[in-house]
Every structure is written in structure tokens, then in C-alpha cells.
C-alpha positions in Angstrom: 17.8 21.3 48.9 18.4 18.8 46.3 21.1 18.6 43.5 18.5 19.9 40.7 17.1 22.9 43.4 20.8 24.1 43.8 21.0 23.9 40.0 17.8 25.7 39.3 18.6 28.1 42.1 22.0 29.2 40.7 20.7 29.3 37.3 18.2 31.2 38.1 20.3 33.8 40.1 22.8 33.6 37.0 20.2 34.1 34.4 22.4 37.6 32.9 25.7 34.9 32.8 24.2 33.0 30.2 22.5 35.7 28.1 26.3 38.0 28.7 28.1 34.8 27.3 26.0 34.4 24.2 26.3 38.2 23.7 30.6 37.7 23.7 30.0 34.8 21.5 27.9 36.8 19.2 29.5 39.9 19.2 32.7 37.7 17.6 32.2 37.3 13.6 33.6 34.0 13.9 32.4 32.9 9.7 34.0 29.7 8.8 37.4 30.6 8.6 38.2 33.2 10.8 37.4 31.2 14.0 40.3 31.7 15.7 39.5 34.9 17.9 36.5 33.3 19.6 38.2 30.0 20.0 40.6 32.5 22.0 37.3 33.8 23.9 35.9 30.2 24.5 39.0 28.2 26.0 40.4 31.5 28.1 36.5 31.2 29.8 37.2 27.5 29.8 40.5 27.6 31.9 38.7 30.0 34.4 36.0 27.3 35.0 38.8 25.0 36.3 38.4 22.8 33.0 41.8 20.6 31.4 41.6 22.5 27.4 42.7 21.0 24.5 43.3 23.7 21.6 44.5 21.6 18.2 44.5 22.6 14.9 42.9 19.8 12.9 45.4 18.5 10.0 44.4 18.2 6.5 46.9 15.2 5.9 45.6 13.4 8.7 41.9 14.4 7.8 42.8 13.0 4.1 43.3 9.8 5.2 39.2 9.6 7.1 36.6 8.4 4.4 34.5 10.9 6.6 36.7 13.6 5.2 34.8 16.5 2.9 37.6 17.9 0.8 37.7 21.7 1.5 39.6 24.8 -0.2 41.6 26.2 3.1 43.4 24.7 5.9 43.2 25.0 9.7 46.4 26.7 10.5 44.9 29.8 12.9 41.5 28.1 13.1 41.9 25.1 16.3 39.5 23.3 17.3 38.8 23.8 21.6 38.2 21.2 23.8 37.2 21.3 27.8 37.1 18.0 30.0 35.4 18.3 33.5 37.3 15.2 35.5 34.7 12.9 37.3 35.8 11.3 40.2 35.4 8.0 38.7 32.9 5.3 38.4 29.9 7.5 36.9 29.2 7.6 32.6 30.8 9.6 30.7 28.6 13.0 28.3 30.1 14.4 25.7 28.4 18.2 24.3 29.3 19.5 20.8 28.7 22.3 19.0 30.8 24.6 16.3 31.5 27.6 16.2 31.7 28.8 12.7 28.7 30.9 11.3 27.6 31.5 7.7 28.6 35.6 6.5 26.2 37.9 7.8 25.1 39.1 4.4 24.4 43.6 3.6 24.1 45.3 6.7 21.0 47.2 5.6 19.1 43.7 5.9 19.3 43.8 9.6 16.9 45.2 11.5 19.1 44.8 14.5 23.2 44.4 13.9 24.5 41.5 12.8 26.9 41.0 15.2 24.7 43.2 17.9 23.8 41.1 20.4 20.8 43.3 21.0 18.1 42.1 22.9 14.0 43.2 22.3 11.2 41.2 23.5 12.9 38.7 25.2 14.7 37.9 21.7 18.6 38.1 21.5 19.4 39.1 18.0 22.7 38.3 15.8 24.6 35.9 13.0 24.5 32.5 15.0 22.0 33.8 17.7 20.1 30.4 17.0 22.7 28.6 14.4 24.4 27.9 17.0 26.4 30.2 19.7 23.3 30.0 21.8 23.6 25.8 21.8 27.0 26.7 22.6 25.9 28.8 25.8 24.1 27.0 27.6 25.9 23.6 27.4 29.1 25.2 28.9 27.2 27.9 31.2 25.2 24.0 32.7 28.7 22.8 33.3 29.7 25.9 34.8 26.4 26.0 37.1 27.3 22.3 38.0 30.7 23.3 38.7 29.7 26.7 40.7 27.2 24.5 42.6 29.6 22.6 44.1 28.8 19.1 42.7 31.4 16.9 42.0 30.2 14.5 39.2 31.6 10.5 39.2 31.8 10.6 35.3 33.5 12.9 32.5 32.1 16.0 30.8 33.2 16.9 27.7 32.8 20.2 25.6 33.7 20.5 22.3 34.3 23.4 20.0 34.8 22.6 16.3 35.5 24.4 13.5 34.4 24.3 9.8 30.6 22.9 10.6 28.9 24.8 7.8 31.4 23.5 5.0 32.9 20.2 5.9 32.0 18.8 9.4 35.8 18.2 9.7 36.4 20.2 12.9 34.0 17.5 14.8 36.0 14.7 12.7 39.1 16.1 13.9 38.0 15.0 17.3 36.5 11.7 17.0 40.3 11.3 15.1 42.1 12.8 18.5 40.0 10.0 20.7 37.4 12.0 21.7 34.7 9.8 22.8 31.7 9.3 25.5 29.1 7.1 26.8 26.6 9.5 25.5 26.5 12.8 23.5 24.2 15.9 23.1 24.9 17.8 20.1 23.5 21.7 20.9 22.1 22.3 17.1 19.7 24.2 16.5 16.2 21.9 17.5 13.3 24.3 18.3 13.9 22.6 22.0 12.6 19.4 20.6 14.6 16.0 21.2 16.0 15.2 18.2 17.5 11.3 17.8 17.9 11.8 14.0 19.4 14.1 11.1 19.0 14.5 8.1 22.1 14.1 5.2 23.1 16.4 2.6 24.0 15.8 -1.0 26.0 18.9 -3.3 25.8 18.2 -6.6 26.8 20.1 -10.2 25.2 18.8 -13.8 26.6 20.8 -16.7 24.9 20.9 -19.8 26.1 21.4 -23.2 24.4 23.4 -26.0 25.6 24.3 -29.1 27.4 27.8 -30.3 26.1 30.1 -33.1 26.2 33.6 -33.9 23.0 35.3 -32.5 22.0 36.4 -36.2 21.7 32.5 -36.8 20.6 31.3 -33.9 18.0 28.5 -35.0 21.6 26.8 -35.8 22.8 26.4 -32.6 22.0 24.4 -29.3 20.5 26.7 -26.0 21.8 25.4 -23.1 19.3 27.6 -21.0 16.5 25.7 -22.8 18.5 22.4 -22.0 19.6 23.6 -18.7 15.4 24.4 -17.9 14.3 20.6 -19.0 17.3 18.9 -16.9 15.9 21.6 -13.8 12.4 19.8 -14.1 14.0 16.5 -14.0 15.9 17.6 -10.8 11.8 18.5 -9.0 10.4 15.2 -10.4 12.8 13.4 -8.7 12.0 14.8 -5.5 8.1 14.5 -6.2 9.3 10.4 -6.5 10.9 10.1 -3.6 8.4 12.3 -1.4 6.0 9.6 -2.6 8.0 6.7 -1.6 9.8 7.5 1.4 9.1 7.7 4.9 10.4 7.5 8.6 8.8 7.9 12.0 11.2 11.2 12.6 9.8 13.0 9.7 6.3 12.8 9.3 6.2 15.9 6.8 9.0 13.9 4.4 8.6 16.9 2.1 10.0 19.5 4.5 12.8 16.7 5.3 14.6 15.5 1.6 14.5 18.6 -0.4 15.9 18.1 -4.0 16.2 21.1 -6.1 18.8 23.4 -8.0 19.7 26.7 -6.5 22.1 28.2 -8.7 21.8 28.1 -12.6 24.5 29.9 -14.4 24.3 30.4 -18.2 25.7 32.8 -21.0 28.1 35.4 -21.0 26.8 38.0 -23.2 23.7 39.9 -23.5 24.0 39.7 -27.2 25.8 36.2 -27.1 24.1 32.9 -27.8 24.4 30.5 -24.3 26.0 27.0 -25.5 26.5 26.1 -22.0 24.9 25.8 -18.3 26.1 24.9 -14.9 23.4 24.0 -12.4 24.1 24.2 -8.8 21.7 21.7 -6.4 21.7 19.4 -3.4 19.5 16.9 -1.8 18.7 15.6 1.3 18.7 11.6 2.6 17.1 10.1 5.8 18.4 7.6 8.0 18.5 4.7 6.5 19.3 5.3 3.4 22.8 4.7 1.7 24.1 7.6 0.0 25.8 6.0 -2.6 22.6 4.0 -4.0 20.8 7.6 -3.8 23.8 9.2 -6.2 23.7 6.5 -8.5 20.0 6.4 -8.3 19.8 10.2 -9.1 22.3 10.2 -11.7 19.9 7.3 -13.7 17.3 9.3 -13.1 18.3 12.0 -15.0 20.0 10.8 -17.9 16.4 8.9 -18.7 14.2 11.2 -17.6 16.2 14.2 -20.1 17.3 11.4 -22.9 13.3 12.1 -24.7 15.1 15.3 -25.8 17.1 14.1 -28.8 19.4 16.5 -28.1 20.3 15.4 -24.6 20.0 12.0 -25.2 23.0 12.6 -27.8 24.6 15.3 -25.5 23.6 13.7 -21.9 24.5 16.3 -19.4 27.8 15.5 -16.6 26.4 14.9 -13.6 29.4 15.7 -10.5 29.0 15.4 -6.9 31.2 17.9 -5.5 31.2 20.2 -2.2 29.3 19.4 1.0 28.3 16.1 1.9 26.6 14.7 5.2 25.5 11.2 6.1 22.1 11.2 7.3 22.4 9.7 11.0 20.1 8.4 14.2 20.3 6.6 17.1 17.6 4.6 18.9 14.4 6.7 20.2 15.1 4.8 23.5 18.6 5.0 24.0 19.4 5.9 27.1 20.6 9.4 26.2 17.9 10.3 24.4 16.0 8.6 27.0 17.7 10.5 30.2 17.5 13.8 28.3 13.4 13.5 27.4 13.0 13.0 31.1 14.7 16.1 32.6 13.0 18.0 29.6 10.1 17.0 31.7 11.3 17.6 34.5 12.4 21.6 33.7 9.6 22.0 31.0 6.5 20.1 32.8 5.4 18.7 29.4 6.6 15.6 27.3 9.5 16.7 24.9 8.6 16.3 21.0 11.1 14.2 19.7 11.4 14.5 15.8 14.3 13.9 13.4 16.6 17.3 12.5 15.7 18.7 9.1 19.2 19.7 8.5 22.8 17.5 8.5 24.6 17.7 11.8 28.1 16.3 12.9 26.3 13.5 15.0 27.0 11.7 12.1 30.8 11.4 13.1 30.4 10.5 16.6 27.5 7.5 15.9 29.5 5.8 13.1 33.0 6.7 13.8 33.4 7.7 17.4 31.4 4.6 19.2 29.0 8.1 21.0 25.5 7.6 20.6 24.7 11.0 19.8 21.6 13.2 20.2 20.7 16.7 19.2 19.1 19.3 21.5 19.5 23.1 22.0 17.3 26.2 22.5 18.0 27.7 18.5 15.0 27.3 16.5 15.6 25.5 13.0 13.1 27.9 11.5 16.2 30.4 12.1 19.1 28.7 10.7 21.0 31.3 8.5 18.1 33.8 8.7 18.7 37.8 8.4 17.6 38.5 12.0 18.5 35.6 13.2 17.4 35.3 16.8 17.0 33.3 20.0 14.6 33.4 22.4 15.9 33.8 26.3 13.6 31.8 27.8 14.7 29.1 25.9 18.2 29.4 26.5 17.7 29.6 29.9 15.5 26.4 30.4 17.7 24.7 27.6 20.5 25.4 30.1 18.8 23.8 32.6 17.5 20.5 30.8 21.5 20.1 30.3 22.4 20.7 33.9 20.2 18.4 35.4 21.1 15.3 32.3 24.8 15.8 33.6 23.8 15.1 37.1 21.5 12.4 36.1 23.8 10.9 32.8 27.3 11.2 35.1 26.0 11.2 38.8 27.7 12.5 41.7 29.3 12.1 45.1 
């Protein structure tokens, strides 16, 4: 029996291990900023596989000084990041997995067909907050090392398992570890991907534009400003931006560029009063950039853009509204198509999966951006959550995924590290 047979075998005879891990992992609200109890859960399971663990808590001071660093409103004291190494022997390359831990709130209660923090399974579906976004991405790349390591195979190179914190807000949690000297001759990030091979993501853009009216007494309306009527023109100028850059944009990773660069407001906040006149509005938005493109031309582009577009309004053209970017931001990011990870990984896809892997570009950011630019870790994404379910009510995994995702990763370590 080859390597890959005993793999497959003990997978196989294992399949309730991997769905019973995903369940613990699930069944621990770990929202961004309470992740310290499954960190607990994750690096205790960690020391029982025989791994060296790293548990830090990332610094803010030392964070400060990254220009990766995304300013956030709470420290990390109680919330450490966990790292596992699997020693080679020597002389084989090096893989590096990543994946948070952090999930967005779970929202009312009453939304969930099936608990939110349940675990349940129906239909071959494995239900909860993260179920897909991404505890199960988080399952199966450390239940593959654990197969590896239950197998009996003793790899030449490294394995590396992260678990960051702080993924949903900032992305510093993975920064935290390129900073520590965390680093590989290959990386598979376990985001969300539908199963497809993913050499590309996606960047994200927060942004704020206030708009100033003018204050009057309702009785004498006609003398002031609206800002929700200002607020409403600025708001168009927001979608005909994105309708421009649809047109003009385009990548072999993204063939439907609409789905990829959304650019739109999400939050508009005006008035106080039923009875009050509203003199000013706070719009809420962000937008997306492919690889490729450098953020800072795509602010300063967008910040033209809506001064001109708005200044026909003689009132906004007096009054042009503050434009802030502010919050979450994400570098888009991609490696080659045939880089050797992405290249090693396609071909046990086939291997596990019998068909060719699609390889697309991730319509979401992810934190391979840190480990291509800053941590010298040509970085991939791959893992058995479906995109489609990213912070979903319901959210959801299908087993059969996770269990052939588990796999795909098994057999790339004993390909990417090799063994004695």
C-alpha cells in the first residue's frame, strides 16, 4: 500500500474525527474578540498530535509599526494567535496552512433554522456560525496533518498550522505571524473556495463620505439644504462608478468582473427627528480591487470621481461632500497560476476528485495578501467552505467536501514536503 492508500485508508476509517472536530470548533462562539476559548480547544488538540505550539498574543505596538497594519478598536490581550510546527526530518520543502478563527456574530436566534452554534448535521450538511466561513477550512488542514502523522509517515520538510485571530476586521492576527518569522516554501490558505483552486483574491476598500445639508425649521423647509436628497445623488455617483470600472476592467481569475469589484454604499444614516429637517448624511460603502491594481490610484481615482460627478449640483459643487477611508482594508493579492503550489495542489485535486480543479480568483479579501508581499510564501487558497455561504444565517458545509478537502491536503503534504 502506497503513502496516498494509507492516507485515504485512514481517512476514510476516521471520516467521524473530522466531522467531531469541526462540531468542537463550531460549538465554540469564537466572534472576533472572544477567541480565546477555542484557541484553548485548538492548541491543547495540537499538543496531543505531538506538534511544537506557539501561543502569542499579537502586540498592537509592534503591529503599529507594519504598513500592513489595519488600525483596530481592541487589543489582543486574551485573544493569541496558535501556531503548530510538524518537524521534517530535513531536506524536503517546507507548507505552510492558515486559516482564522474568528467568525462574524451569529445574528437573532429565530433566524436559524438549525442553532447557530449547533453543529447539527441534516443531509449530509453540518450546520453553524463558521460552518463554511471557515472552522471547516480549519478541520481538515489539521485533521490531514493528523492523518499524516497517525499514518506513520515521517515527512523530510516542515508543516506549519496557523491560527489567527481578528481575520474579519483587520487581517492582523495572520500579520502577527509573518512579523514572528513565520514563513514557508509554499502556503495553502483554507478560505472558504467552493473546493475550487484559488491563486488570487480579491481586496477590500471601507470608505465613509459625509455630506452636508443645510438646517431649517420644518415649517420653512424650502430654506434649508436636505442632506438625504444630497446624500441620494452622491449614492448614484457611488453605482456609476462601479458600472465604469465593470466596463473597463478585467482579469483571467474573474471572468464575471461584476460579481468580483462590487462598489456600493451599505449604510446611509440621516436625520434625527421625525419632525426634524436632515442637514446632514453619513454614507457607509466599500469597494473591491483585483490583482493588479494599486490601491492607492483606486482611492484617489474614486475620490475624483465623486467630487465631479456630484459638483453639477450647485449645491455640492459649493459644499463637496468629505470623502474618508476608514475601517477594513485588504490588498488584492495572486500568485502565478503555475506556481508550483498551486501547481502540486491542482494535481492531487485530481488525484482525490478524478476531475481537473477550477481554478478562479477568490471573490472576497483573504490574508494571503500578507504572506505573498510580506512573508516571501507564495500563497494559495483552497478549502471545502462554499463562498456562496460566507456569513449566511444557516451557514453550512457539506461533509463530503470536508472530507475529500481533507484528503487533497494530505496527499499535497506528502507530495509538497516528501517523506522518508
Amino acid at each position: 500500500m502506497d503513502k496516498n492508500q494509507r492516507i485515504n485508508k485512514w481517512i476514510e476509517e476516521n471520516r467521524t474525527t473530522v466531522v467531531h472536530f469541526l462540531q468542537d470548533l463550531i460549538r465554540v462562539p469564537s466572534v472576533t474578540g472572544e477567541e480565546g476559548p477555542i484557541q484553548q480547544l485548538i492548541s491543547d488538540h495540537l499538543e496531543k498530535m505531538g506538534l511544537q505550539v506557539d501561543i502569542f498574543e499579537p502586540s498592537l505596538d509592534a503591529l503599529r509599526q507594519h504598513p500592513a497594519f489595519v488600525e483596530v478598536s481592541r487589543g489582543y490581550a486574551g485573544r493569541p494567535n496558535v501556531v503548530g510546527v510538524l518537524k521534517g526530518s530535513g531536506g524536503g520543502k517546507s507548507l505552510l496552512f492558515n486559516g482564522h478563527v474568528d467568525v462574524i456574530p451569529a445574528g437573532a436566534q429565530e433566524s436559524w433554522e438549525h442553532g447557530s452554534w449547533s453543529g447539527d448535521i441534516v443531509d449530509g450538511c453540518l450546520y453553524g456560525r463558521g460552518a463554511s466561513d471557515m472552522k471547516s477550512g480549519l478541520a481538515a488542514m489539521t485533521i490531514a496533518v493528523k492523518a499524516v502523522v497517525e499514518s506513520g509517515i515521517r515527512l523530510r520538510g516542515d508543516v506549519i498550522l496557523e491560527y489567527t485571530v481578528d481575520e474579519e476586521l483587520s487581517g492582523n492576527g495572520t500579520l502577527a505571524c509573518v512579523m514572528r518569522g513565520y514563513k514557508a516554501d509554499g502556503g495553502i490558505c483554507c478560505e472558504t473556495s467552493s473546493m475550487r483552486v484559488q491563486p488570487g483574491s480579491i481586496g477590500r476598500i471601507w470608505f465613509e463620505i459625509k455630506v452636508q445639508g443645510m438646517a431649517a425649521g420644518i415649517q420653512r423647509r424650502w430654506e434649508g439644504v436636505n442632506a438625504i436628497e444630497k446624500g441620494y445623488i452622491v449614492t448614484q455617483a457611488v453605482a456609476e462608478f462601479e458600472r465604469i470600472r465593470v466596463k473597463r476592467l478585467s482579469h483571467p481569475l474573474y471572468p464575471d468582473i461584476l460579481g468580483a469589484i462590487p462598489c456600493m454604499v451599505g449604510v446611509f444614516e440621516s436625520g434625527s427627528y421625525h419632525s426634524a429637517f436632515p442637514d446632514s448624511c453619513l454614507l457607509k460603502g466599500s469597494m473591491a480591487t483585483i490583482p493588479g491594481e494599486n490601491s492607492a490610484a483606486v482611492k484617489a481615482e474614486f475620490v475624483e470621481f465623486i467630487r465631479n460627478k456630484v459638483s453639477s449640483d450647485p449645491w455640492l459643487k459649493e459644499h463637496p461632500p468629505e470623502i474618508i477611508f476608514t475601517g477594513y482594508f485588504a490588498e488584492p493579492s495572486e500568485i502565478p497560476v503555475d506556481s508550483p503550489i498551486v501547481q502540486t495542489l491542482s494535481r492531487n485535486f485530481l488525484k482525490v476528485m478524478e476531475k481537473e480543479p477550477v481554478i478562479t480568483g477568490r471573490e472576497g479579501a483573504a490574508d494571503i495578501r500578507f504572506m505573498n508581499q510580506y512573508g516571501n510564501t507564495p500563497t494559495v487558497i483552497f478549502g471545502p467552505g462554499m463562498t456562496e455561504q460566507m456569513h449566511a444565517n444557516n451557514e453550512w458545509v457539506n461533509i463530503n467536501d470536508l472530507i475529500q478537502s481533507t484528503k487533497i491536503l494530505a496527499y499535497t503534504i506528502l507530495e509538497w514536503c516528501q517523506f522518508d
